[in-house]
N, C-alpha and C positions, 0 to 999 in steps of 0.2 A: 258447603251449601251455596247454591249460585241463586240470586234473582235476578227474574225476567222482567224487570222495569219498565214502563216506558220515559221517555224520557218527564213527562208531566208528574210522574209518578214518583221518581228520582227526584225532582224540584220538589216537589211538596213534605218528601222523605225529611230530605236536606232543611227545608225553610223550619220542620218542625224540630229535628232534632237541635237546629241551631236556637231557633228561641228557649229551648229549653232549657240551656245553657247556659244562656245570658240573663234567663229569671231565675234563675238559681243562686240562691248564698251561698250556697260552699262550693266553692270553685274547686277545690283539691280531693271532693266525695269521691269515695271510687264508682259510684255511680255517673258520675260527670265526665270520668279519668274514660271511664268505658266509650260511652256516650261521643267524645270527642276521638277514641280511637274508631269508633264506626263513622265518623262525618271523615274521618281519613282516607277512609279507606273509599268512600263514595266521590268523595271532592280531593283529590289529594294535591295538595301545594307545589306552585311550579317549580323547578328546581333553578336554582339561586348561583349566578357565578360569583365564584370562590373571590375574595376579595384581594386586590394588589400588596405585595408584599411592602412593609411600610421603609419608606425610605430611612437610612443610616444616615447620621452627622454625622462630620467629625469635628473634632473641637479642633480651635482656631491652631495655628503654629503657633512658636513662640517667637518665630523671627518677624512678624507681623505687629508685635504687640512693642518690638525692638522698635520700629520704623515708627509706630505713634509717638515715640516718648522724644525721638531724637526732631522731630518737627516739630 
């Protein structure tokens, strides 16, 4: 099924399913779960770069730990 929106129509689509959302108590209803799969699919979320891989230590030598004790 395709709609022919325009784009004011699209806004208005969107403003309402999102309020509806957000007055909503049960955030996990499958009515909301739905609801939020359609705001998806109308607005869908920019895509995200993948985050840097996190840096490794390494733990100290032991020949470092020599050089403190002897000063």
């Amino acid at each position: 099924m395709s709609l022919d929106l325009s784009a004011e129509e699209a806004a208005a689509v969107v403003a309402l399913i999102t309020r509806t959302i957000s007055d909503n108590r049960y955030a996990l209803s499958r009515r909301i779960r739905t609801l939020k799969a359609i705001l998806a699919k109308l607005r869908p979320e920019p895509v995200r770069e993948p985050l840097p891989a996190p840096k490794v230590y390494a733990p100290p030598r032991a020949t470092a730990a020599r050089r403190r004790r002897r000063s």
